[in-house]
N, C-alpha and C positions, 0 to 999 in steps of 0.2 A: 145255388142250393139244388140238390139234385132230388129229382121228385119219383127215382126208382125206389121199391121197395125193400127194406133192409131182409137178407138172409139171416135165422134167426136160427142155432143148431143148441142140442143141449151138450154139455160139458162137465168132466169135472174135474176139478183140481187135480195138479202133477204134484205130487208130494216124492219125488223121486228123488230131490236134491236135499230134502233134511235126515241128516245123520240116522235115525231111528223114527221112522214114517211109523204110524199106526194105519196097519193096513187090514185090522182084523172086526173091524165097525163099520158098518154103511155110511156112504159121504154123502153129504146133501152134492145134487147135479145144480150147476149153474145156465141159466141162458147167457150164450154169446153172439155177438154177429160174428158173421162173417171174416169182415175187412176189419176188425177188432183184435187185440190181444188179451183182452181181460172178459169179463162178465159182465154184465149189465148193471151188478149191484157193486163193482166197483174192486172185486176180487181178483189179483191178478195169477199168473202163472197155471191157464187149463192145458187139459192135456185136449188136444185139437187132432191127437188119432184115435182119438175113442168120444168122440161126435155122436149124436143122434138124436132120431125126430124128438120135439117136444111133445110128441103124442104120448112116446115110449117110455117117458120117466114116469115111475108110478109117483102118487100122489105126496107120500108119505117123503120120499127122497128130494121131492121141490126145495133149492133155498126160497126162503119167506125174506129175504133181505128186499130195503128199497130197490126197486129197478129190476129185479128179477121177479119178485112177487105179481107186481103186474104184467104179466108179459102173460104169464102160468093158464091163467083162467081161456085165454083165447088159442091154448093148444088145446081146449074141451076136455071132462071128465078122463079122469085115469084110474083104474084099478088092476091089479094085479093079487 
């Protein structure tokens, strides 16, 4: 069991591959690790070129799913 600590980057869904994406609404950003392909909350397909700190995502665009919810609180207050 490896006792380094997990890279955690925010993310958000590639919606690049369905026929007619709705790209004209804000998307909830998901936490991912690093060494991961999915989200925390178990969502899979992010886009991992458009990464960034969990500091960065305002509050309102957090997913609230299991496992990304908790993660949220320990990148401290967001507003934008």
């Amino acid at each position: 069991m490896s006792t380094e600590p997990r890279i955690l980057w925010a993310a958000g869904r590639d919606a690049s591959w369905y026929s007619h994406p709705n790209a004209t609404s804000p998307k909830k950003v998901h936490v991912v690790a690093e060494d991961a392909c999915g989200s925390l909350c178990g969502l899979p397909v992010l886009d991992p070129d458009h990464r960034r700190l969990l500091e960065d995502v305002p509050e309102v665009n957090r997913c609230r799913r299991d496992g990304c919810r908790q993660i949220w609180p320990a990148a401290g207050p967001s507003s934008s």
